[in-house]
C-alpha positions as CSV (number, residue, x, y, z in Angstrom):
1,X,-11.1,13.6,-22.1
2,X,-11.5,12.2,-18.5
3,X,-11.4,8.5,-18.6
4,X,-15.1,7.4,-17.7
5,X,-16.2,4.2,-15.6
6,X,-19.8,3.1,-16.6
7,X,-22.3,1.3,-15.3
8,X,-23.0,-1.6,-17.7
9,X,-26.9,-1.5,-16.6
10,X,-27.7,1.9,-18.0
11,X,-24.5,2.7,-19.8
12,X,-26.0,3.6,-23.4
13,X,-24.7,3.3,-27.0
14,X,-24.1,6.6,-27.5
15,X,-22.0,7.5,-24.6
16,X,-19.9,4.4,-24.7
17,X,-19.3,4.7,-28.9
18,X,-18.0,8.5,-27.4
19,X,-15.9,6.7,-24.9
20,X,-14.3,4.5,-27.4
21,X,-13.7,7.0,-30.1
22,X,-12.2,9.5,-27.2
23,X,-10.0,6.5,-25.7
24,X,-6.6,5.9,-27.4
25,X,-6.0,4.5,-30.8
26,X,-2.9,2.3,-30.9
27,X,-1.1,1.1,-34.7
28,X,1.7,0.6,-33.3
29,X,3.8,1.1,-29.9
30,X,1.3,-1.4,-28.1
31,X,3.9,-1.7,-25.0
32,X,1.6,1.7,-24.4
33,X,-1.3,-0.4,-24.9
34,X,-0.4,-2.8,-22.6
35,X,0.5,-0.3,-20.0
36,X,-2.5,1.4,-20.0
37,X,-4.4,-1.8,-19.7
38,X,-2.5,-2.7,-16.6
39,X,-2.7,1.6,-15.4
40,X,-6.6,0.8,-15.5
41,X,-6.9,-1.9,-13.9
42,X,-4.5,-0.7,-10.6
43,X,-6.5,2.6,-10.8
44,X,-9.8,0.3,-10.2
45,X,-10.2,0.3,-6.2
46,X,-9.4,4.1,-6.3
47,X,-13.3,4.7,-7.9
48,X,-14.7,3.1,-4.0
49,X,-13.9,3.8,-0.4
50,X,-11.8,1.4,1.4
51,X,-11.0,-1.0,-1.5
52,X,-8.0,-2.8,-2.6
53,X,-6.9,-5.3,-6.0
54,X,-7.7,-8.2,-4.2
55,X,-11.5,-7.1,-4.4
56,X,-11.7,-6.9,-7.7
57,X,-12.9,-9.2,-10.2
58,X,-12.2,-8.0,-13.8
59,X,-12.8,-9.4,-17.0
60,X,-11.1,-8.2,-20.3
61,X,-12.2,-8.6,-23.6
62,X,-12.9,-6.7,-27.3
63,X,-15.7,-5.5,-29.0
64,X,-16.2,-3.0,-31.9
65,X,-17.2,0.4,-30.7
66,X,-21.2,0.3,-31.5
67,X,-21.3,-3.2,-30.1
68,X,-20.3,-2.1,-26.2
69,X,-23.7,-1.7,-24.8
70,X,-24.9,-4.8,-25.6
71,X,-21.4,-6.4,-24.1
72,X,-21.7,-4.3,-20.8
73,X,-25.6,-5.5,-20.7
74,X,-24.6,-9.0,-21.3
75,X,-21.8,-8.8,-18.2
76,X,-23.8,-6.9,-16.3
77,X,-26.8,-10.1,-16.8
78,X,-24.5,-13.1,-17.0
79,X,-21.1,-12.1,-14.8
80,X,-23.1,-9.6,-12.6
81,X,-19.9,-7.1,-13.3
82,X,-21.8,-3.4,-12.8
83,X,-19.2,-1.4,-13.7
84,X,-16.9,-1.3,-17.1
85,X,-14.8,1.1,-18.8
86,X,-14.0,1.5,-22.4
87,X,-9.5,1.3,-22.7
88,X,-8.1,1.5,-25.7
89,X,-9.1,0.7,-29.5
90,X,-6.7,-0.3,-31.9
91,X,-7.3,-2.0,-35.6
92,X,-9.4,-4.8,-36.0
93,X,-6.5,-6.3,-37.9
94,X,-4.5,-6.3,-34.6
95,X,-6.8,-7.3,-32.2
96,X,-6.5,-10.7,-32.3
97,X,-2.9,-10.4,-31.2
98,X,-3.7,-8.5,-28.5
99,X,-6.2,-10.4,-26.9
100,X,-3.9,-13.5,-27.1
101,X,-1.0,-11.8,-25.6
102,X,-3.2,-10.8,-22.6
103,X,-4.8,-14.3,-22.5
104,X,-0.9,-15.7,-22.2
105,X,0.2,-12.8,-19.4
106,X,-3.3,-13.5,-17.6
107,X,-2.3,-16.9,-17.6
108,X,1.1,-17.0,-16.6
109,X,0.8,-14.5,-13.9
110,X,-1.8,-17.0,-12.3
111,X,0.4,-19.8,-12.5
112,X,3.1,-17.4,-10.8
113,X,0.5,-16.3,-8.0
114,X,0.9,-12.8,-8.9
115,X,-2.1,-12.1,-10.1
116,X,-2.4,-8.5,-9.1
117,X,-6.2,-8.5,-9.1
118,X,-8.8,-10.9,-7.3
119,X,-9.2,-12.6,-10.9
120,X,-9.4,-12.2,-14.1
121,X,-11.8,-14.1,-16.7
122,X,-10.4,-13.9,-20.3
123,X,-10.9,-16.1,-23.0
124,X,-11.4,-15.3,-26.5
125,X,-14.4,-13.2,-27.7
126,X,-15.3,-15.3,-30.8
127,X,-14.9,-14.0,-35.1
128,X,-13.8,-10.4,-35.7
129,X,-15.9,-7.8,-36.2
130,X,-16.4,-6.6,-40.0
131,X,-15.7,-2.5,-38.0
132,X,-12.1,-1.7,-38.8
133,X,-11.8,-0.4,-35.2
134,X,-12.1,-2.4,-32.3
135,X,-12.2,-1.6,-28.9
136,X,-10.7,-3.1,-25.5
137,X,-13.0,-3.1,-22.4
138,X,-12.6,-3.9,-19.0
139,X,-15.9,-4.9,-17.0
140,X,-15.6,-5.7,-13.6
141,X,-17.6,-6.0,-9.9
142,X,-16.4,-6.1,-6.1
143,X,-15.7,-9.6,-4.5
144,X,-14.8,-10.5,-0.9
145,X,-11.0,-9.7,-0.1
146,X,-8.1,-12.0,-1.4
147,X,-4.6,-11.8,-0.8
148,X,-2.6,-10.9,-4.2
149,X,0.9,-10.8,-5.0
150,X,2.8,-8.8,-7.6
151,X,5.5,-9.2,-9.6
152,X,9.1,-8.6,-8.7
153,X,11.4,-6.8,-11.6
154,X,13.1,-10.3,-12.2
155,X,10.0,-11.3,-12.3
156,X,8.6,-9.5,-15.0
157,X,11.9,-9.9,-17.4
158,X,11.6,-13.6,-16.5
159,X,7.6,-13.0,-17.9
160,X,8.6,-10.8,-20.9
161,X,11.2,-13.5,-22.1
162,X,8.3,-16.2,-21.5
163,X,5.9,-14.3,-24.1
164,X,8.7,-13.2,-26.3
165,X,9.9,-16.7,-26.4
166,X,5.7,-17.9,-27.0
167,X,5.4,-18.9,-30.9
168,X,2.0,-17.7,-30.9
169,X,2.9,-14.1,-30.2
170,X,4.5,-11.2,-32.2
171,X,5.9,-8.5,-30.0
172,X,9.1,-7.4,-29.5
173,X,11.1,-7.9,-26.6
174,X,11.3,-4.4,-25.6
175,X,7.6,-4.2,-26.2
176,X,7.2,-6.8,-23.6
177,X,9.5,-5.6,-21.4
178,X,8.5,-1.9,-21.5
179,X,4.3,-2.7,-21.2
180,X,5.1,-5.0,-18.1
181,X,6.7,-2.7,-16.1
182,X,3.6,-1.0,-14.0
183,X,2.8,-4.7,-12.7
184,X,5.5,-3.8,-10.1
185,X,3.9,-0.8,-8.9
186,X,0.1,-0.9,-8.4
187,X,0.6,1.5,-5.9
188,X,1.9,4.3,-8.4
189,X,1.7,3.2,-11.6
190,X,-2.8,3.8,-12.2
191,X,-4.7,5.9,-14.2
192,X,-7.4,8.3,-12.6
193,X,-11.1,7.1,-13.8
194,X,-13.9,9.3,-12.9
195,X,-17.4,7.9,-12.9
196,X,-20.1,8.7,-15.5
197,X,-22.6,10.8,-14.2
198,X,-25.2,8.2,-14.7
199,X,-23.0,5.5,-12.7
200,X,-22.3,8.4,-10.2
């Protein structure tokens, strides 16, 4: 199934629960989670004309499957992001690792300056859901150009050590490491999101 961008005005609970149970299910292997993650976000500017990562503002965070709508809703009210898409779901047992080891990249790639969107705004989503499922979102909206770096190969060793080295964290090294690597490429390394037809 195509991977679908919503709009998180109209987007309903039906269709996103479809996109979430059509989206990946990671148990294990999460340096593919974290690579599709990153695919998404560099495949972003290619749903609009003209636009680069430096116009992007995207936030990341979890949810369980039937509580998207009112997440995209809430963004769409409070952070005025109009678009979201639904990325990946994984168990609710292992979420809460993987939103800390994106709050810990998120936040070491700023301090590098190689940020490779406009910004991103992730903190933590609050208690788990009782759903055994949960499901990683991306919600974002267009913001006036910045300039953005990205990360160099040494770069992103130097980045995978950093996390692997983090107490909090429990990842492999080559998990790190092999997850990373699309932050180099932006240019190539993106998934293809079409729009829903209601967003269209």
């Amino acid at each position: 199934m195509t991977m679908l961008a919503f709009d998180t005005a109209v987007a309903s609970g039906p269709d996103l629960v479809e996109a979430a149970h059509a989206a990946p299910h990671y148990t294990s292997r999460y340096s593919h989670a974290l690579r599709r993650a990153i695919q998404t976000v560099h495949g972003l500017p290619r749903l609009f004309r003209g636009t680069e990562l430096g116009e992007i503002e995207v936030y990341v965070g979890r949810s369980f499957p039937e509580g998207l709508r009112n997440r995209f809703r809430d963004h769409h009210t409070k952070r005025r992001h109009e678009h979201g898409v639904v990325c990946f779901t994984c168990p609710t047992t292992d979420v809460r690792r993987v939103e800390r080891l994106a709050i810990r990249l998120v936040d070491r790639l700023r301090r590098r300056t190689r940020l490779c969107v406009a910004n991103v705004d992730l903190e933590p989503s609050g208690p788990l859901p009782a759903s055994p499922v949960s499901a990683i979102y991306l919600t974002w909206r267009l913001v006036p150009r910045r300039p953005v770096g990205r990360p160099t190969p040494t770069e992103v060793r130097q980045l995978a050590d950093a996390l692997y080295a983090d107490p909090a964290l429990d990842f492999p090294r080559s998990t790190l490491e092999a997850g990373l690597r699309d932050l180099t490429r932006p240019k190539t390394g993106y998934l293809n999101l079409s729009w829903h037809p209601e967003a269209a």
